[in-house]
C-alpha positions in Angstrom: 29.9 6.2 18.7 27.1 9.0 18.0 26.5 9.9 14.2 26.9 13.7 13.6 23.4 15.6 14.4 22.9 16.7 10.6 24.3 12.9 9.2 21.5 11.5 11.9 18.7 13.7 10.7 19.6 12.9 6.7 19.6 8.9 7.9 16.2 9.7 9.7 15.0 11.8 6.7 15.4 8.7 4.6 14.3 6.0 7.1 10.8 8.1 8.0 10.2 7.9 3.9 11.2 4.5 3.1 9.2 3.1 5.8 5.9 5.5 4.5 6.1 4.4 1.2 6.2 1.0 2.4 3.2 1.5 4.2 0.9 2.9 1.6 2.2 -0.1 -1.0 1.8 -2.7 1.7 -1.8 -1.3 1.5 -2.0 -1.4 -1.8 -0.9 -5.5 -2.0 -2.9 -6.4 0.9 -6.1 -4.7 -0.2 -5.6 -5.7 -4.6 -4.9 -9.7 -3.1 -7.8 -9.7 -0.8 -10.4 -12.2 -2.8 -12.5 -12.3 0.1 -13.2 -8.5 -0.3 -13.9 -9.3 -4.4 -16.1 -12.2 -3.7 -18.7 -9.8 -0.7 -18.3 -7.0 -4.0 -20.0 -9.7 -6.6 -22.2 -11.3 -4.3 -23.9 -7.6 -3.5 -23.9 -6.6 -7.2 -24.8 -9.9 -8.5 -28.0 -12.9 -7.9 -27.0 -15.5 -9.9 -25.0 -18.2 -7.8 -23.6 -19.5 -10.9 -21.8 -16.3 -12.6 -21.5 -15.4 -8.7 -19.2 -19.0 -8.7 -17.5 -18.0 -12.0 -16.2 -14.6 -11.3 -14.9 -15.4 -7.9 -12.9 -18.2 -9.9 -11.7 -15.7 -12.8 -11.1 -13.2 -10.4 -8.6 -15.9 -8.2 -7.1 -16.7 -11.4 -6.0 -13.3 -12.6 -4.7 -12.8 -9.1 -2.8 -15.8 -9.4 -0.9 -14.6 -12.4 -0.7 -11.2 -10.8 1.6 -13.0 -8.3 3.2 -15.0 -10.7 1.8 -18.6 -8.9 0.0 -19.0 -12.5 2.0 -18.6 -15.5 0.2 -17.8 -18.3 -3.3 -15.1 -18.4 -6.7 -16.7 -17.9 -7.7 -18.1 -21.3 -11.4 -16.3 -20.6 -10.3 -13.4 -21.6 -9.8 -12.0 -25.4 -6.9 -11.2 -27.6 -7.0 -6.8 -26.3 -7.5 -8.0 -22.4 -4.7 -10.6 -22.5 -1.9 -7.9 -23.3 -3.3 -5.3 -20.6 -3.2 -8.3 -17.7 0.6 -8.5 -19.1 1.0 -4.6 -18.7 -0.6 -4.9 -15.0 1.5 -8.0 -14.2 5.1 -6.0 -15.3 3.2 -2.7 -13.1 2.5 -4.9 -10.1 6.0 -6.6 -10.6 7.8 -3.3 -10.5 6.1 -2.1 -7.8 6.6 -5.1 -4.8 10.7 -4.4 -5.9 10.0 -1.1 -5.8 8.7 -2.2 -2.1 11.4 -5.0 -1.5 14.0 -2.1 -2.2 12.5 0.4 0.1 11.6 -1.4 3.1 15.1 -2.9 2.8 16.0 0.6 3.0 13.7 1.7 5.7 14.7 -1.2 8.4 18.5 -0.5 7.6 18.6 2.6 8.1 16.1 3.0 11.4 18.6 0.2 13.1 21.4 2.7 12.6 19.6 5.1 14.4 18.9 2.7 16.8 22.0 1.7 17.1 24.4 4.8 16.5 21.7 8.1 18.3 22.4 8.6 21.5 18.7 8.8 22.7 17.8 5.7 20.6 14.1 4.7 21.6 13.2 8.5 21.4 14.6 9.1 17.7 12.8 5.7 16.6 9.6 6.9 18.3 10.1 10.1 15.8 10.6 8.0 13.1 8.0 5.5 13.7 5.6 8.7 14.7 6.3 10.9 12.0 6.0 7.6 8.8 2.4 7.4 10.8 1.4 11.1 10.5 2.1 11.4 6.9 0.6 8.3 5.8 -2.4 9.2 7.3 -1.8 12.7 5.7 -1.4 10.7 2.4 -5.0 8.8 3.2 -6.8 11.8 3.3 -5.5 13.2 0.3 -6.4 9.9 -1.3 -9.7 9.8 -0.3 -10.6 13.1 -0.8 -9.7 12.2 -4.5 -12.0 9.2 -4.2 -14.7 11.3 -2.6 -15.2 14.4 -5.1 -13.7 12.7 -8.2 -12.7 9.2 -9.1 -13.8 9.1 -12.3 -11.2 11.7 -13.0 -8.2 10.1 -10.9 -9.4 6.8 -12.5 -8.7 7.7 -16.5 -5.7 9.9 -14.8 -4.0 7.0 -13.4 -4.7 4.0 -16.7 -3.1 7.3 -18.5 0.2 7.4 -16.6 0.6 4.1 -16.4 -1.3 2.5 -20.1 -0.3 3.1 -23.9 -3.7 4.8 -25.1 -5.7 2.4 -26.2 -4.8 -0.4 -24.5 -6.8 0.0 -21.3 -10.5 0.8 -22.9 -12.6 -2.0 -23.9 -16.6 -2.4 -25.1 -19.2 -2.5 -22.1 -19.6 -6.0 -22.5 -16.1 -7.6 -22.5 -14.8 -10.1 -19.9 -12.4 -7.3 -17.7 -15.2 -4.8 -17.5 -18.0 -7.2 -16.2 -15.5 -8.8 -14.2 -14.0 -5.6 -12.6 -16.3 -2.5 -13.4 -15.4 1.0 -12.1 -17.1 1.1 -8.9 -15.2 -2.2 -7.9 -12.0 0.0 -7.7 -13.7 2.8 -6.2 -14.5 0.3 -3.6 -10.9 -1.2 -3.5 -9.6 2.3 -3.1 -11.4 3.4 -0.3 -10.3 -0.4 0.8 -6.1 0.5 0.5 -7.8 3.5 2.5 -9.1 2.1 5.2 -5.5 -0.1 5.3 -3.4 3.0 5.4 -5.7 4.3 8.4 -5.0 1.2 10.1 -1.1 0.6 9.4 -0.6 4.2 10.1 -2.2 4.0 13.6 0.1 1.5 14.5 3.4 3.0 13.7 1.8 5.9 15.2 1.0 4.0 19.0 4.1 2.3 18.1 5.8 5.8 17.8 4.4 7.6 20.9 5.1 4.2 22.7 8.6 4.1 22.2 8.6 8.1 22.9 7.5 7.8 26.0 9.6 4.7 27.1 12.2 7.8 26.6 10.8 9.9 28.7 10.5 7.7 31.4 14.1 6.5 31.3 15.1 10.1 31.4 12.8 10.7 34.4 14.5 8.0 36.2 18.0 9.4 35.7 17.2 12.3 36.7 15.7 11.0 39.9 18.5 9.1 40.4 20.7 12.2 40.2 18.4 14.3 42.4 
């Protein structure tokens, strides 16, 4: 049976921007777990093998409560930066179901199209085309933010998402030796660079299926002639 055209276009609709949005957070997790990337960021700001050795520790530590593999906040830090890991933690928590939920969503609904359109590698092609194109779309955006102003985006963001107050600390405390602003100027243009890559492959993906259509309709119609 063939879904209704405007039923299949809604179902697409949501498909093409479930499967985005999981894109750009799958970005997001793979480029804020990476402690390879963290460890080549403190040994090219730092000399000292030692505090080189500690950080990468903290750092794998924090990450490791981040997942939830560690219970309880690294004892390094003070009595302000252990309630602002806990507001990160719920953020970071929220956001992979936030990602669970939609690339549930997202596969469910682009195997009904697969299943129920009548041309079915051509409609996933669009889909898998289209959550391409406006990811990349999105990464542009993003880092043209990065680029002219991420000072601004920075406070922006800790203001949307932090009670005021919670997210400033003194120069010298543990969070802002351990992760100073350039560090997530660096890890944006990182989630950057992993939307650019994610996105190219939906996109090959997309034009690959697209023109496994085509070809199949050729041959029909060959077969006809």
């Amino acid at each position: 049976h063939e879904l209704p055209p405007k039923l299949l276009a809604a179902i697409k609709g949501i498909a093409i921007g479930s499967l985005t949005i999981s894109l750009l957070l799958i970005s997001f997790f793979l480029s804020a777990y990476d402690t390879g990337f963290y460890e080549k960021f403190v040994q090219k700001n730092l000399e000292n093998e030692k505090k080189i050795d500690e950080r990468v520790s903290l750092h794998k530590e924090i990450i490791g409560f981040l997942k939830g593999s560690t219970p309880n906040v690294s004892s390094a830090l003070d009595a302000k930066e252990k309630p602002h890991m806990e507001d990160v933690k719920r953020i970071f928590y929220w956001i992979q179901v936030a990602l669970n939920i939609l690339l549930s969503l997202g596969i469910i609904t682009a195997l009904i199209v697969s299943f129920m359109a009548k041309k079915k590698s051509r409609e996933m092609g669009a889909i898998l085309l289209a959550g391409g194109i406006i990811a990349l779309l999105s990464m542009l955006l993003f880092a043209a933010f990065l680029w002219l102003d991420f000072g601004s985006l920075f406070d922006t963001m800790h203001q949307f998402l932090f009670a005021n107050g919670t997210w400033v600390f003194p120069m010298d405390s543990t969070l802002i030796q351990l992760y100073p602003q350039d560090f997530f100027e660096s890890i944006g243009f990182l989630i950057a660079r992993s939307i650019f890559f994610i996105a190219n492959i939906f996109i090959g993906a997309g034009i690959y299926a697209r023109f496994i259509s085509g070809g199949r309709h050729d041959k029909r119609n060959s077969r006809i002639c």
